[in-house]
C-alpha positions in Angstrom: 81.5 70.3 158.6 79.3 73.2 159.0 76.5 74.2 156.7 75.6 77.5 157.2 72.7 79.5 158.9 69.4 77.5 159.0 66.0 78.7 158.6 67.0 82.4 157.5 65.2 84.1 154.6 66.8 85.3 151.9 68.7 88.5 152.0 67.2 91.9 150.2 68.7 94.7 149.0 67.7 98.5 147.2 68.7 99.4 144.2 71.5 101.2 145.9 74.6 101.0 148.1 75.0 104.4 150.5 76.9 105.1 153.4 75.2 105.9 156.7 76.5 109.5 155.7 74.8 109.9 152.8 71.4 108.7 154.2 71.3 111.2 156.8 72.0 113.8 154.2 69.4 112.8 151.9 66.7 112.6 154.7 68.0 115.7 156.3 67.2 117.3 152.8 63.3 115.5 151.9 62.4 116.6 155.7 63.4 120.4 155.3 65.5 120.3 158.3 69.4 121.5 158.8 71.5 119.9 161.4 75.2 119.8 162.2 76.1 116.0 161.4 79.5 114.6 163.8 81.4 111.8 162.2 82.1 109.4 165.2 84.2 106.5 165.1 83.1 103.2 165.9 85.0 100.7 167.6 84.7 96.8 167.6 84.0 94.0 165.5 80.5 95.1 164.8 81.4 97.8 163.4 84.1 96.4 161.5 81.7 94.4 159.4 79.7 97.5 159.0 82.8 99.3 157.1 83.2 96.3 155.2 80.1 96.2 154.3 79.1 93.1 155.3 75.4 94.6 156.3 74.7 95.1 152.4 73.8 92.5 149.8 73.9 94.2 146.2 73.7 90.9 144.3 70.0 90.6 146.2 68.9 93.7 144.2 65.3 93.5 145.3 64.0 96.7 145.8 63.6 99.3 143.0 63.4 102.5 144.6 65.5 104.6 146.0 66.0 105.8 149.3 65.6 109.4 147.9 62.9 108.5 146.1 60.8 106.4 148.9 61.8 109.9 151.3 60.4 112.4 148.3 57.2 110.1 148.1 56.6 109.8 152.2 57.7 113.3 152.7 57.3 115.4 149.6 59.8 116.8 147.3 62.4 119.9 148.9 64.7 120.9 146.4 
C-alpha cells in the first residue's frame, strides 16, 4: 500500500493558469523588449507532464495577483 509523498508542503498556485507562451509574451511586453520567440518541441516524460499540466495546481488558488500584474508592479507599466 503506498501513501503518498511524505513531508511535502502544500502545493500553491496564482490566480491563473498560462502557457509558458503566454508568460514570455507578457514579460516580453512589461520589459519593453521585442524578441523573436521559436516554439521547440520537447521530448520525454518530463515534458509530457508539463503539457498535461501536471506542474499546475488551480484548486490551490493561493496567490492573487497576476503574473501581468506582479511584472507591471516590478517593472512599470508598457502599454
Amino acid at each position: 500500500m503506498e501513501a503518498g509523498p511524505g513531508g511535502r508542503l502544500p502545493d500553491i498556485a496564482g490566480p491563473e493558469v498560462r502557457s509558458a507562451g503566454a508568460l514570455a509574451r507578457v514579460r516580453l511586453k512589461a520589459r519593453g523588449k521585442r524578441r523573436l520567440r521559436v516554439p521547440l518541441p520537447l521530448f520525454g516524460k518530463g515534458a509530457a507532464a508539463y503539457r498535461a499540466g501536471y506542474n499546475c495546481a488551480p484548486e490551490s488558488n493561493y496567490g492573487r495577483i497576476t503574473w501581468a500584474e506582479w511584472l507591471s508592479r516590478r517593472y512599470g507599466s508598457r502599454n
